[in-house]
N, C-alpha and C positions, 0 to 999 in steps of 0.2 A: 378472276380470283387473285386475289395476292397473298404472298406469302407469309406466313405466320410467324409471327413474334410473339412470343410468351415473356414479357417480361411481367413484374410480381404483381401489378396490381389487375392486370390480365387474366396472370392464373388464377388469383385467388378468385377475382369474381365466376368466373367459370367453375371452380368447387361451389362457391355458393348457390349456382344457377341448378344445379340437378337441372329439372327436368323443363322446369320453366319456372319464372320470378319475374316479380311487377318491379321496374323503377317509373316513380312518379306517373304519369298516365301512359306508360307503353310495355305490354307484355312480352315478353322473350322465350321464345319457347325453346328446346332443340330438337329437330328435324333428323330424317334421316343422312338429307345430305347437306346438311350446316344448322342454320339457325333461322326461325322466320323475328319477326316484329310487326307489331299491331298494336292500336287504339288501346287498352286495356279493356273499353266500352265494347268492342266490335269480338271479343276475344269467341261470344260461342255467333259469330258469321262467318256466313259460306264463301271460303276461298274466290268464290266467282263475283259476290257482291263488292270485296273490297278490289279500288284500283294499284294496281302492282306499282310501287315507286322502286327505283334503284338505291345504291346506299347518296349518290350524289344530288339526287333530288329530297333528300331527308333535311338539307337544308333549307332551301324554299317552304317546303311545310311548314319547319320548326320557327320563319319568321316572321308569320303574318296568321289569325286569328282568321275563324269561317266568313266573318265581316267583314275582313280585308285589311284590318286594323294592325299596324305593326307591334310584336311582342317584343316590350322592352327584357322580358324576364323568361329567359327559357322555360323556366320550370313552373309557369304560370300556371293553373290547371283549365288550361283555354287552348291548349293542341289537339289539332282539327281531327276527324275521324274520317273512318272510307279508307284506308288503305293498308296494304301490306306490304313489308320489304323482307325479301328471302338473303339471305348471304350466304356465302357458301364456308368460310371458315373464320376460326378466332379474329383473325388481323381485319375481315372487313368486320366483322362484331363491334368490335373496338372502332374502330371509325362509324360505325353506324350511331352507335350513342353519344359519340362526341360530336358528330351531328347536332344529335335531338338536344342532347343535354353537356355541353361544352365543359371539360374538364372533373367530368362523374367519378368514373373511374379512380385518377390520383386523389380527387378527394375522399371515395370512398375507402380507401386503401390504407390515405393516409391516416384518417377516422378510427382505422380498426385499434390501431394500437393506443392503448390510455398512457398521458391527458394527451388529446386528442392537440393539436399543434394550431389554435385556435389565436383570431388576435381580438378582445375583446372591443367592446364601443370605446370606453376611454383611450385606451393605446390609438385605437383607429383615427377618431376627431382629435384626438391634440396633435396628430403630426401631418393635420392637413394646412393647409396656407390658401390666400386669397379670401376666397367668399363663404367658401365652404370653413372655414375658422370658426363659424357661428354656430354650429352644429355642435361645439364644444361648453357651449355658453349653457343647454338645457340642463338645467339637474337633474339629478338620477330617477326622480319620479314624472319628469317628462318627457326623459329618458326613454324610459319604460313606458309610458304611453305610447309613445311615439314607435315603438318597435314592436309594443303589441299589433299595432295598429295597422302598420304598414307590411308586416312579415304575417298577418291572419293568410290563415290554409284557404283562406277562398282568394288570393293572391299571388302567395306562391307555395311550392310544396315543399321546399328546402327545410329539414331537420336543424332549427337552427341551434346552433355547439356553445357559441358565444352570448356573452352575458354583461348585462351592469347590473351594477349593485340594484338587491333587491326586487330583480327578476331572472329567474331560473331556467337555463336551456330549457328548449322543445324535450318532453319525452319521449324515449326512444321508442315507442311507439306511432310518435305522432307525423303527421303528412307523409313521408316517402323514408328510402332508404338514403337519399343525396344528402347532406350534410352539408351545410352551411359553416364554413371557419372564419368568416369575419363578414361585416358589413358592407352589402352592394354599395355600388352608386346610386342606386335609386332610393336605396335608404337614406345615403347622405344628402341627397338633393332633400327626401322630406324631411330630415331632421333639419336640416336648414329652412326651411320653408316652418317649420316647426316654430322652430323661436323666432321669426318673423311674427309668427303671430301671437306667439308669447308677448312682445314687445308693445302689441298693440294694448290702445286703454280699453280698460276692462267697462262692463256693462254688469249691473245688478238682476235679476231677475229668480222673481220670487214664485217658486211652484212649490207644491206637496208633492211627499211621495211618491202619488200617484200619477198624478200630472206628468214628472219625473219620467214614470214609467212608459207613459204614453209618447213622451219626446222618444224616447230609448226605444220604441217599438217602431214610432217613425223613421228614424237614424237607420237602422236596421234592413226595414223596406227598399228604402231610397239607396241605399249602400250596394243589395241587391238586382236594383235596374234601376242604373246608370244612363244617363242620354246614349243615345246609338253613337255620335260621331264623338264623344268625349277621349281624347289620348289616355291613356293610361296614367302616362311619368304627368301628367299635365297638374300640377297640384298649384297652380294658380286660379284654377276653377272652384269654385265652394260646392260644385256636385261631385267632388272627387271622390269615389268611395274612401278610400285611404282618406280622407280629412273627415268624411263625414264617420269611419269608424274614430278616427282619434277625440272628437270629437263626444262619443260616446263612452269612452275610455274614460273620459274628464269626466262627463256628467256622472256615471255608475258610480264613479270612487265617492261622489256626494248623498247616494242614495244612505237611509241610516240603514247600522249595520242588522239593526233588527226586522227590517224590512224589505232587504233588499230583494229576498226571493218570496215573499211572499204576497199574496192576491189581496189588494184590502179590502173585498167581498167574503173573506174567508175570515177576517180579521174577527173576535166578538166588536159588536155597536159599545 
């Protein structure tokens, strides 16, 4: 057991926690004598099913996928299930989630108070240098592709805070309590990979609507199951899900506006 430290972003999570609270896929409950943690998925199984981890094996879990696959993004919603970790007091609580979810805590803390201390995508790419400088080149509606694209909840679960023009923080409802204050590196590798292929020459290709829709059903699929050995951060692959969603992002924005949710089976002849 180690000794407890309450400093504020400790406390406060701990007011917020009552009895027990989901961050991103891991339930936290409190026990009689500390606190447990578990899968969110595993939350109504029987203490004897799940394998007990300590708080120092929380890391090994959190960095490799049931495949084997290493997780570039903690907060992936791809943390493996089967286990539980019991702690006994606040101070290992707090290292137990900075574990799973590296720096949760001061960002949720810091989150609370408005305007949250965010640094947006412009500030971010204009004061990168080298290679990553290209990331600065996209406009703000490739921008926004590009960060729908690569930050979708089936990716990662980060509440993202920050913004470019023309696209609006995550709602405060949406993916997790974690909060997102500026752009990973995995977003800046794809925004540069982004306008890479912004750069390249363009191709014609003439569909209907529908046709449209049917590309955008495939996209979607294929987004979903991914080759088995494909890297994640790997966005030189054209099965990348992140390329193949941004990808869909472009083509939707084409769909017209009067049909874009609509069946053209439902359409009158």
């Amino acid at each position: 057991m180690t000794n407890a430290f309450h400093n504020p972003a400790l406390a406060a999570f701990l007011d917020a926690l009552a009895a027990e609270l989901t961050v991103a896929q891991v339930r936290v409950r409190r026990t009689a004598d500390g606190f447990e943690l578990r899968h969110e998925a595993d939350d109504r199984a029987a203490d004897g099913d799940l394998r007990p981890l300590s708080v120092a094996e929380l890391c090994a879990l959190a960095t490799h996928a049931d495949n084997g696959a290493f997780r570039p993004l903690r907060a992936a919603p791809n943390l493996r299930r089967g286990w539980r970790c019991k702690v006994g007091d606040a101070a290992e609580l707090e290292l137990a989630l900075n574990r799973l979810y590296p720096g949760f805590l001061a960002d949720w803390f810091a989150a609370l108070t408005p305007p949250p201390p965010v640094t947006n995508y412009r500030p971010f790419v204009e004061r990168q240098t080298g290679m990553y400088r290209l990331a600065a080149k996209l406009n703000d509606a490739q921008a926004a592709q590009t960060i729908r694209a690569c930050c979708h909840a089936r990716f990662c679960l980060k509440r993202r805070l920050w913004t470019v023009a023309g696209l609006a923080p995550d709602p405060p409802t949406a993916k997790s309590m974690i909060p997102c204050l500026e752009p990973c590196a995995l977003l800046l590798e794809f925004a540069r990979k982004s306008m890479r292929l912004e750069q390249e020459e363009k191709m014609t290709v003439d569909l209907s609507p529908s046709d449209l829709r049917s590309v955008l059903a495939a996209l979607d699929w294929a987004a979903q199951h991914p080759p088995p050995d494909l890297r994640e951060a790997d966005f030189a692959d054209a099965a990348n899900p992140r390329r193949l969603r941004r990808v869909a992002e472009k083509l939707r924005a084409r769909l017209p506006a009067e049909t874009a949710g609509q069946n053209p089976d439902e359409r009158d002849e």
